[in-house]
N, C-alpha and C positions, 0 to 999 in steps of 0.2 A: 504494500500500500504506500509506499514509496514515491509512486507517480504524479508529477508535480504538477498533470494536468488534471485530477484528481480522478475518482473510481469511473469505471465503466457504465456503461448505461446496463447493462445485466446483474451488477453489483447493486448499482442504486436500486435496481427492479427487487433486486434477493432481498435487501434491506427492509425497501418498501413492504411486501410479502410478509416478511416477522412480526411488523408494524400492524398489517391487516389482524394477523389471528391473537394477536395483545388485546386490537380491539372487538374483535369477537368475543371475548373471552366474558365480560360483563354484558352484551346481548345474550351469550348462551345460557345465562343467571336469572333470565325473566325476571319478575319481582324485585330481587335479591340483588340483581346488579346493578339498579337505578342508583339507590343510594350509594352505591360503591365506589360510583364513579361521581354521579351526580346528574341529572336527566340534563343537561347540558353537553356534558363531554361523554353521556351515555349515546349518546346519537353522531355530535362531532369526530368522537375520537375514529369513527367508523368513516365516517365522509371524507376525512383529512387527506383519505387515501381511494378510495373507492365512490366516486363519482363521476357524473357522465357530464358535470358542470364546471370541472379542473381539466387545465390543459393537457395532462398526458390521458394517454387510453389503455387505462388498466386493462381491459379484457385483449389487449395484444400483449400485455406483459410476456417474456418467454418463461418464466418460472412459474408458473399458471399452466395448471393443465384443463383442457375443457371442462373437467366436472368439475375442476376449484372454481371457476369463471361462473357456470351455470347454479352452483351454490351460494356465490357472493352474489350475483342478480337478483337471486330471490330475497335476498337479506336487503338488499338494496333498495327494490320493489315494493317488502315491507315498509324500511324506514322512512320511506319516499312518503308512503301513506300514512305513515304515522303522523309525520309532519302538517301534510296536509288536514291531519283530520284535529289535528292538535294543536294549533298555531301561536296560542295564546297560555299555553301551560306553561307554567316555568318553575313546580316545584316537582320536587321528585313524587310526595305523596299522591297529587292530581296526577300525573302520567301512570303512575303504576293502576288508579284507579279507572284509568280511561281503557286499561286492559290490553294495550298495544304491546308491554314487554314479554306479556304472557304469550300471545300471538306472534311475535318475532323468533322467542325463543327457542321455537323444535327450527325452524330454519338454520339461526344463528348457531345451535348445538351441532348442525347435521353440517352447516361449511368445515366449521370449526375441528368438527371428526374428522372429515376428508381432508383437511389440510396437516392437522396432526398427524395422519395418518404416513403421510409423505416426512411430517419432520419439518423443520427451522434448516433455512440454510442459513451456510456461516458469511460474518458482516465482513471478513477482510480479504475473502479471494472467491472469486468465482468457484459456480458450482454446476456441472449441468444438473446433479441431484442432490437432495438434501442429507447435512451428513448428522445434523442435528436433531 
């Protein structure tokens, strides 16, 4: 990592990736992960990296395999509606009551699976597979 023009765009992608199933991890928590994180960074921490409204285009990431993509879409698809259906909530106990983490969560559980499944790749050298 040496590289003084800094990581690869595969690296940033690997990176990125890590970053997605961290924020999984409090959507696959329903309930229980609102408050964990907080119904603000319960939603952002997901978006930061996984949106069709940020300039890169995660579903071409190459460390993504079709079924990680078609399980973050559907996680996506939820949030997307949550949002919309939610606009004006802003405390943890009103979202959890609006029932949307409850409804996100088998989604969120089941990306979350399939990407565990595969593993963490590592932040300082490319990987074609994960070794983590």
């Amino acid at each position: 990592m040496d590289d003084p023009r800094g990581p690869s765009e595969r690296l940033v992608e690997q990176r990125l990736r890590n970053r997605v199933m961290e924020a999984l991890v409090a959507l696959s928590e329903g309930d229980s992960g609102v408050p964990s994180v907080g119904v603000g960074d319960y939603v952002n921490q997901f978006f930061d990296f996984i949106d069709d409204d940020i300039p890169w285009h995660w579903r071409d990431w190459s460390c993504f395999t079709p079924e990680e993509v078609e399980r973050l879409d559907a996680v996506h698809r939820l949030l997307n509606a949550a949002c919309a259906a939610t606009p004006r909530i802003d405390t943890d106990d009103d979202f959890i009551a609006s029932g949307w983490p409850a409804r996100i969560q088998p989604a969120a559980r089941t990306a979350l699976n399939v990407m565990q499944a595969r593993g963490r790749f590592r932040e300082d050298a490319e990987e074609e597979t994960p070794s983590e």
